[in-house]
N, C-alpha and C positions, 0 to 999 in steps of 0.2 A: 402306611401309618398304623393301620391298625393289629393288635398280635393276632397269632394263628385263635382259630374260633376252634373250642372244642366238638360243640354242637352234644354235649351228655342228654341233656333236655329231648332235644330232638330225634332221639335216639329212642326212645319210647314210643310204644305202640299210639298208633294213631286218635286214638278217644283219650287221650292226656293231651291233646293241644288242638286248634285247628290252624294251618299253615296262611298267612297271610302277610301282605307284602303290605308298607308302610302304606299313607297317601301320600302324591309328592304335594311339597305348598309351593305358593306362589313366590313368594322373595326371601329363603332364607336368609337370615343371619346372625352370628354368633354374638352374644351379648356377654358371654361367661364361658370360661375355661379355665376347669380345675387342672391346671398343668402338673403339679405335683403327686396330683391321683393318676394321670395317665402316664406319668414316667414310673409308677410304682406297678401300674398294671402293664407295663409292656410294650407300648406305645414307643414306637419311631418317630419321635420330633422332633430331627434332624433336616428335614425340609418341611416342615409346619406350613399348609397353606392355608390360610383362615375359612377362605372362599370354601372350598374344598371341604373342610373342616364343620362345615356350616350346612352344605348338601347330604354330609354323610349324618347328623347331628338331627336333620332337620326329616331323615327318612327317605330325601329324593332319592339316594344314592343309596341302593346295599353296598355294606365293604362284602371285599372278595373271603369267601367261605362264610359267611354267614347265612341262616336258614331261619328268615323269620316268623314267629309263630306268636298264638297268641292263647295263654294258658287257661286249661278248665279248672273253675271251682267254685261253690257255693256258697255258702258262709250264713251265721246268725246276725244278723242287722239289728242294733237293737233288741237286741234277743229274739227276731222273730227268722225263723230260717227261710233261707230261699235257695233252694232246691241248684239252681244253673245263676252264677251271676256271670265270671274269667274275664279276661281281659277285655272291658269294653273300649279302651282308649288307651292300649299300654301292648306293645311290641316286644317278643326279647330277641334279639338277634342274635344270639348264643353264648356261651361260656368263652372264658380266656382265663391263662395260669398269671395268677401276677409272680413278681419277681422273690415272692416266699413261699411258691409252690403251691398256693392255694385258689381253688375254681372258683373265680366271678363273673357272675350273671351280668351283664348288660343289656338295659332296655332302655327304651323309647317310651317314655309316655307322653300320652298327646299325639299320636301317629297315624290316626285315622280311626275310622266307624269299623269296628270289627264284628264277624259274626256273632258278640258277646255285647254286642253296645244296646241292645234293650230298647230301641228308637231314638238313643241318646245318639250327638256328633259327633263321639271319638275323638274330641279339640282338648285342647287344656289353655283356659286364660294366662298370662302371662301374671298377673299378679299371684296367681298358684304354684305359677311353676317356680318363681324367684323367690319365693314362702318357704318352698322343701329344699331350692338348694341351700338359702341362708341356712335355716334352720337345719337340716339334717349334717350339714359340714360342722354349726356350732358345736351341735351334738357330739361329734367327734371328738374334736376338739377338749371338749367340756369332759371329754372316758367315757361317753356311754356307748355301749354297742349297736352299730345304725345301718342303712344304707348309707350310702352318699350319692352324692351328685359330682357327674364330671361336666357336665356341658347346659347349656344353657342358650335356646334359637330360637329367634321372634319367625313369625311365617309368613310378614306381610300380606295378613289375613284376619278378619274382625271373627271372633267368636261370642257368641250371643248368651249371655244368664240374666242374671237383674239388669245390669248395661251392655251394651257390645264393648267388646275390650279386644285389645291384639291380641293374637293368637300365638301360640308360644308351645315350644317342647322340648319336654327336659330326659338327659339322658342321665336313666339312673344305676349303679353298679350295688348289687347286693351277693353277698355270700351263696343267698339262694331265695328264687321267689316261693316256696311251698311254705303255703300255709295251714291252720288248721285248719282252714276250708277246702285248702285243696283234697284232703281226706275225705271231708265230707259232701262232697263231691259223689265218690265213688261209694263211701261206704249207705249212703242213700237209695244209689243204685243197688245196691246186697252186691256190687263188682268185690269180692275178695281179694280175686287174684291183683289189680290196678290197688288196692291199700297193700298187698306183700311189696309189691314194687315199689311205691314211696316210699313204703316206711324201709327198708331197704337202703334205697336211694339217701335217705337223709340221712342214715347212720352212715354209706360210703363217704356223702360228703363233710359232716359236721360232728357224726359221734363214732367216727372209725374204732374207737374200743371198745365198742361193744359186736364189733363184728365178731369174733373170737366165743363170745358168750351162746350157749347152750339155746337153741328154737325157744324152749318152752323156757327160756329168762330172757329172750331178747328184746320182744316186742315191749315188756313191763320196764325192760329196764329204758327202751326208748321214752317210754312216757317219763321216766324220771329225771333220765338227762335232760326231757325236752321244758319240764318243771323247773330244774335247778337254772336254769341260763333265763326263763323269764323271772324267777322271783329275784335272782340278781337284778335284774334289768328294770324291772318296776321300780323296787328299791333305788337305783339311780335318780331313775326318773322324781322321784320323790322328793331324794335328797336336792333337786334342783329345782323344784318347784313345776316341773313341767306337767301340764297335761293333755294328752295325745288327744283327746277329744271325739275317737271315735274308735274305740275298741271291740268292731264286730271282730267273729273269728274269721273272718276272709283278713283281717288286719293283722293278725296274730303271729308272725314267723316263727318257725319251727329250727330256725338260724340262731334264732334269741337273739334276733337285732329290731331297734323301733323300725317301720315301713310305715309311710302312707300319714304322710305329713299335713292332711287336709285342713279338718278346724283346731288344730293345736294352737298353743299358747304357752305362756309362762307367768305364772302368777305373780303377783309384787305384794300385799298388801296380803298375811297370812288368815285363811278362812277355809279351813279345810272342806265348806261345802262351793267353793270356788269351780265355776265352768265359764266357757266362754262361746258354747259353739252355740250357733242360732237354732240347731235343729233338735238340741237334746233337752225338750222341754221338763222331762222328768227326772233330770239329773243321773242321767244311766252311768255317765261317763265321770261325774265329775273328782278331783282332785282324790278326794278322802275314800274315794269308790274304788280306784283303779287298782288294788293289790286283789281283790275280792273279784273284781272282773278278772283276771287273768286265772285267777283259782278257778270261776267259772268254764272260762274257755280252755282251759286245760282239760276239765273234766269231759267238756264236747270231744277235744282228742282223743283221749281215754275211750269212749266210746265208741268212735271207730274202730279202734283195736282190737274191742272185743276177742272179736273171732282169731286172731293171731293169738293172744295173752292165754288163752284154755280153750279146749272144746267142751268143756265143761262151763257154760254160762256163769253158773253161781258162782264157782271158784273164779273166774276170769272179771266179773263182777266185784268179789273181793279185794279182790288182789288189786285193782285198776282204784277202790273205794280207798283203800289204805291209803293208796301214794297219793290221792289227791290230798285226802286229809290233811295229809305230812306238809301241804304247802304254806298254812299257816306259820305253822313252826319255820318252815324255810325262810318263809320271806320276813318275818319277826328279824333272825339273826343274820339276815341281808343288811335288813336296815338299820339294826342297829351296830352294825359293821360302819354303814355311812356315816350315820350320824353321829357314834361315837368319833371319829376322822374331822368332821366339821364341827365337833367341840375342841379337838387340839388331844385326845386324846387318845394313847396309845393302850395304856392297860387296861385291863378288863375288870371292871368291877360289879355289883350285883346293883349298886343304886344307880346304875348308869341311864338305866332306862328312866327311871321317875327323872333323871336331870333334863335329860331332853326335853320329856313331856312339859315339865315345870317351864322351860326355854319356850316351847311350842304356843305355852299357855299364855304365857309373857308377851307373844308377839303376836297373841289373838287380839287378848285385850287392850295391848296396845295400839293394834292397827299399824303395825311394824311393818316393814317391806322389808319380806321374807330374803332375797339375795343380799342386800346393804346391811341387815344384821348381824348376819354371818361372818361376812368380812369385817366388817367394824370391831368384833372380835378380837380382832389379833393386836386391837391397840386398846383392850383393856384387858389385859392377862393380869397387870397388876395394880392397876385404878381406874374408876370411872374413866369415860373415854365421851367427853363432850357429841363425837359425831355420831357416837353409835344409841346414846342418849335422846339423841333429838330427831331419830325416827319413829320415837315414840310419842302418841298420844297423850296415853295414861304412863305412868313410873312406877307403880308400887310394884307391878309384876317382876319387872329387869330387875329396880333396885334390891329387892329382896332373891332375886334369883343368883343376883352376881356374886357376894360372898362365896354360897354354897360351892359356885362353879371353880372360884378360885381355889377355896379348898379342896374342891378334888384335883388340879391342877398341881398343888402342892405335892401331891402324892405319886403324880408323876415322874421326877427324879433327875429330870431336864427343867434348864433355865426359863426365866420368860421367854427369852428372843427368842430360843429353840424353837417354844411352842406358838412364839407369835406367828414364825415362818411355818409349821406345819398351816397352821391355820390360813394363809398366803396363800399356798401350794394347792390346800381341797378345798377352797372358798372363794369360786370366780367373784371378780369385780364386774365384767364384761358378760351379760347374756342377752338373748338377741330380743330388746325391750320391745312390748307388743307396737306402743306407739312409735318407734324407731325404725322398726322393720314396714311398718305401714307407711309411715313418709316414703321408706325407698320405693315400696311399690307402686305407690299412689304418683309420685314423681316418673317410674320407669313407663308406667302403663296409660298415664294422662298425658307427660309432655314429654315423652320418650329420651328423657333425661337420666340415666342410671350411673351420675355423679354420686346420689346418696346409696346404693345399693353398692361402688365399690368403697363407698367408706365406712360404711357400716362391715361391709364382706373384711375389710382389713382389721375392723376392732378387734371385730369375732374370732381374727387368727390368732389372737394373744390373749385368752381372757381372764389371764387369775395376774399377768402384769400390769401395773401401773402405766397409764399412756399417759404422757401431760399435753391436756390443749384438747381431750378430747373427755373432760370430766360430765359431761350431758350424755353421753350415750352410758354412763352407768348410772342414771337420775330415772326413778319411776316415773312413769303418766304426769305432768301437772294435775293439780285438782279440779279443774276446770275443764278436763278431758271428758269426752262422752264418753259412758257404759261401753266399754270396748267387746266386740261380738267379730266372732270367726264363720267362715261359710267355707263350705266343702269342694267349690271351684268344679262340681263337678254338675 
């Protein structure tokens, strides 16, 4: 069933991974199966046996050529570093080509206690695991660039945090697990030669055009490419209101895809000092922070580099100071890439930017919920639009903002409908609401009912269409909801 396993990872000198075989658990089985991912990755499922499917999914069973291991790397937690954290509960079983010719990682997390588990269990609750697949699949879905999830196996097995909950492991497929931590890892140890080899490694696999480029431009121009695909990607994130909730640089992918689905969430009601996770008491992570965090943890890359970038410190120094700098500027005309799209708008104009912010400002003081806005949009291009009215609070902001936005609309040179349907098109209806996605868990993990986890999983496949009969799963929280809070599952 499974494709031929490259094994590139594995291929590396032995202090890049320590070799370890999953745990087996007691009763796998399969809850979730992204079949569409595994026929794009390769997969013969042509005699699909679920049982089977469920062994291999769950860790009892290596597929044939795979070589399990479990990755080093350190990372800034909250900005404080810690030297060795890798894989404490996370398996990869090696590489495969999917069907576009491109190398994907498949792992195991939840696979057992690894020499990287810290005294921690190596388990992953089953309300975590069905968090990152919902979520990291929406993501997809939504264009932002992710891991995903193909699989999804209960272990008939209690794992223990604040409650005992089922025990659950989810198989994750990413472009590539190196992160900036994994750098920092080695460049900690003063290992040079182990950062020539990553940083190497991730231009064969993600920035192949700079292979060609000159020793003393390569290393800098890694750091830029590795720049340019997060300030994209923040910028997404933004544009949809998500926030990943825990942006240490062991989280940080060097792929420029989001990883590491822990205490994320999606904001509804606009506040740009919005967080959700329970452990980020100083707001490290939250919403209006997360472009600034990525600038930061770029910089920790950069640092590694050093020694590649010049032998000349000062100059290698320079040169690594410039391109952070430059991330500002990047991610500014990332997002206003987004958000000019999520106004309906195509051309480029210099007030573009005060229109948004005026919009932004609109839906502070309103107490607007930030995804129903946006959409509600496309039915006022050319008058007040009753539904998108009455997500507001206060008026004076919208009403006064709405004129202005038509007039630039006008200038556009396409119809209303035209722009009513761009605005369709970049303005999901469907995201995966904090309290909706908690129903399905709290149902899948309390009375192992995961009715609402596939009807939810099914919104989520369509979500800038109109579904009729299922108008509540695009409704924010009631107001009567508790303070909604996220926890790291780990």
């Amino acid at each position: 069933m499974f494709p031929e396993f490259t094994l590139r990872y594995a291929r590396l000198p032995d202090r890049f991974f320590l070799r370890f075989d999953p745990v087996p658990v007691k009763a796998p089985r399969l809850v979730a199966f992204n079949r569409a991912l595994a026929e794009q990755l390769g997969f013969d499922l042509t005699a699909f046996d679920e049982q089977q499917a469920a062994e291999w999914f769950a860790g009892n069973t290596v597929p044939e050529g795979a070589v399990p291991l479990a990755q080093a790397y350190a990372g800034h937690q909250f900005g404080h570093f810690n030297p060795r954290l890798g894989d404490g509960r996370a398996v990869l079983l090696g590489e495969v080509t999917d069907r576009e010719g491109h190398l994907r990682d498949i792992q195991l997390k939840g696979a057992g206690c690894t020499p990287f588990s810290r005294g921690a269990d190596g388990r992953a609750p089953l309300g975590p695991v069905l968090r990152e697949y919902l979520i990291s699949e929406a993501m997809h879905l939504l264009g932002v660039p992710t891991t995903r999830a193909l699989a999804a196996v209960t272990t008939g097995e209690r794992v223990f945090r604040r409650v005992p909950e089922p025990g659950a492991v989810l198989t994750r497929v990413a472009a590539s697990h190196l992160r900036v931590g994994t750098f920092q890892y080695f460049a900690a140890r003063e290992d040079l030669e182990a950062v020539r080899t990553l940083a190497d490694l991730a231009i064969e696999r993600h920035y192949p055009e700079l292979a060609s480029r000159e020793e003393s431009e390569r290393y800098l121009a890694l750091v830029e490419a590795v720049q340019a695909r997060q300030a994209a990607l923040v910028a997404k994130w933004m544009g949809l209101g998500f926030i990943h909730g825990v942006m240490n640089t062991d989280n940080c992918s060097i792929a420029g895809e989001t990883i590491d689905y822990g205490p994320c969430a999606f904001m509804e009601a606009y506040d740009p000092d919005t967080l959700f996770s329970s452990i980020d008491e100083g707001g490290r992570y939250a919403y209006r922070n997360q472009p600034w965090i990525a600038q930061w943890n770029l910089a920790r890359f950069a640092e590694t580099l050093l020694p590649l970038i010049d032998d000349d410190q000062e100059r290698a120094v320079d040169g690594a100071t410039t391109v952070i700098k430059a991330f500002e500027e990047q991610y500014e005309a990332e997002w206003l890439v987004v958000m000019r799209e999520k106004l309906g708008l195509v051309k480029q104009e210099e007030g573009d930017r005060a229109l948004v912010e005026a919009f932004l400002e609109a839906l502070q003081s309103g107490r607007a919920d930030f995804t129903l806005a946006f959409r509600r949009l496309s039915e006022a291009v050319e008058e007040d639009a009753p539904t998108l009215l009455e997500l507001f609070e206060t008026r004076e902001g919208i009403e006064a903002w709405l004129p202005r936005w038509r007039e630039r609309l006008a200038r556009e040179e396409v119809g209303p409908e035209a722009i009513a349907e761009r605005l369709r098109t970049v303005n999901p209806l469907y995201i995966p609401r904090n309290h909706k996605v908690e129903e399905a868990l709290t149902a899948a993990a309390e009375d192992n009912d995961f009715t609402p986890f596939e009807a939810l999983r099914e919104v989520l496949a369509d979500p800038f269409t109109e579904q009729p009969g299922r108008e509540a799963y695009a409704l924010p929280a009631p107001p009567t909801a508790a303070v909604f809070r996220t926890f790291c599952g780990t």
